[in-house]
C-alpha positions in Angstrom: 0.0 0.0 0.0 1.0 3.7 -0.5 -0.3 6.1 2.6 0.3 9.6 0.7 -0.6 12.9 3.3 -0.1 16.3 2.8 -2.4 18.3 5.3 -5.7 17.2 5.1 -5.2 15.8 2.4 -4.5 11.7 2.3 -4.3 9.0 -0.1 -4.4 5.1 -0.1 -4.0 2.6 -2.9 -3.0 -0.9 -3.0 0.7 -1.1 -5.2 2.2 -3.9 -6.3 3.4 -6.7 -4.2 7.1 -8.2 -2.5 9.0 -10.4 -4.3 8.7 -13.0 -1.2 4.9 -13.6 -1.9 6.0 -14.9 -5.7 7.0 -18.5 -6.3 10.7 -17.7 -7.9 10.2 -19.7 -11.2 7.7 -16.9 -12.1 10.3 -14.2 -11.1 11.6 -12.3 -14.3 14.9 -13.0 -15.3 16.1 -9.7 -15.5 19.5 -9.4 -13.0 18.9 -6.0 -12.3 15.2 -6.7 -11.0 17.6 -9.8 -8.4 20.3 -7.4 -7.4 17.5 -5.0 -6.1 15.6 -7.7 -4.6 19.0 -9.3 -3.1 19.5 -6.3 -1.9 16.7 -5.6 0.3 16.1 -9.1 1.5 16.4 -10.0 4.9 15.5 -13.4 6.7 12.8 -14.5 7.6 10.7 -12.3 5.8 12.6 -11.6 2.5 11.9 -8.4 0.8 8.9 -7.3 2.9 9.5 -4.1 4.7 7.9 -0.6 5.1 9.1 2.8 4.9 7.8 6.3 6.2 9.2 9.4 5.5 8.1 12.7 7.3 8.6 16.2 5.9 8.2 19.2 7.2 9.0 22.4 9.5 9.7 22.0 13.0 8.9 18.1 13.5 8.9 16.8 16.9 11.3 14.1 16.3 11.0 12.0 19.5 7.5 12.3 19.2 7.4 10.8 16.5 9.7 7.7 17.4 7.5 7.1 20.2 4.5 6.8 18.5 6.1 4.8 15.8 7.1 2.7 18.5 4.1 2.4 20.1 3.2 0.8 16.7 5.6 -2.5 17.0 4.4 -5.8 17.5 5.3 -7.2 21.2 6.9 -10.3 21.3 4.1 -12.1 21.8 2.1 -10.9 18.9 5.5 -11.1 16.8 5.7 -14.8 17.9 2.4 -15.9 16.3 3.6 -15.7 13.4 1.9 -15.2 9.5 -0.9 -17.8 10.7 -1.3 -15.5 14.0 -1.6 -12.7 11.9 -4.0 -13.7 9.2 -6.5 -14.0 11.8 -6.2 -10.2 12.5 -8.9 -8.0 10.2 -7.7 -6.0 7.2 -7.3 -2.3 7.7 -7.3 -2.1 3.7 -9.9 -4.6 2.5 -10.4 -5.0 -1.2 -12.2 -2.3 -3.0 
């Protein structure tokens, strides 16, 4: 998914998908398309990750982290896993 805010104004559309999710003999061959992939992946989860970027005037930095971090799966909920999580609701169901 892309989250794109500026203001009031906010988007949110579904985009593309991580490599880890396709079965590799469907991957294209292209080695520029693997070294980006390589790249990027990290065990377990291979090349699923998120970023956020914040811009803007006088941000309060540490107020930020901690809400970020506020965000992070405990232990616990980290420890059940994909099938744990599937069982979890979709915050971005299919339109």
């Amino acid at each position: 998914m892309i989250w794109s805010q500026a203001g009031i104004k906010a988007q949110v559309k579904p985009t593309g998908r991580w490599w880890a999710t396709v079965p590799k003999a469907q991957w294209p061959e292209n080695p520029r398309i693997h070294g980006y992939v390589a790249e990027r992946w990290r065990e377990p989860y291979g090349d699923r990750r998120q970023e956020l970027v914040f811009i803007g005037i006088d941000v309060d930095k540490a107020a930020i982290s901690v809400a970020l971090d506020d965000c992070l799966l405990t232990d616990e909920e980290l420890a059940l896993g994909v099938e744990g999580w599937q069982n979890w609701g979709d915050p971005f169901p299919a339109m």
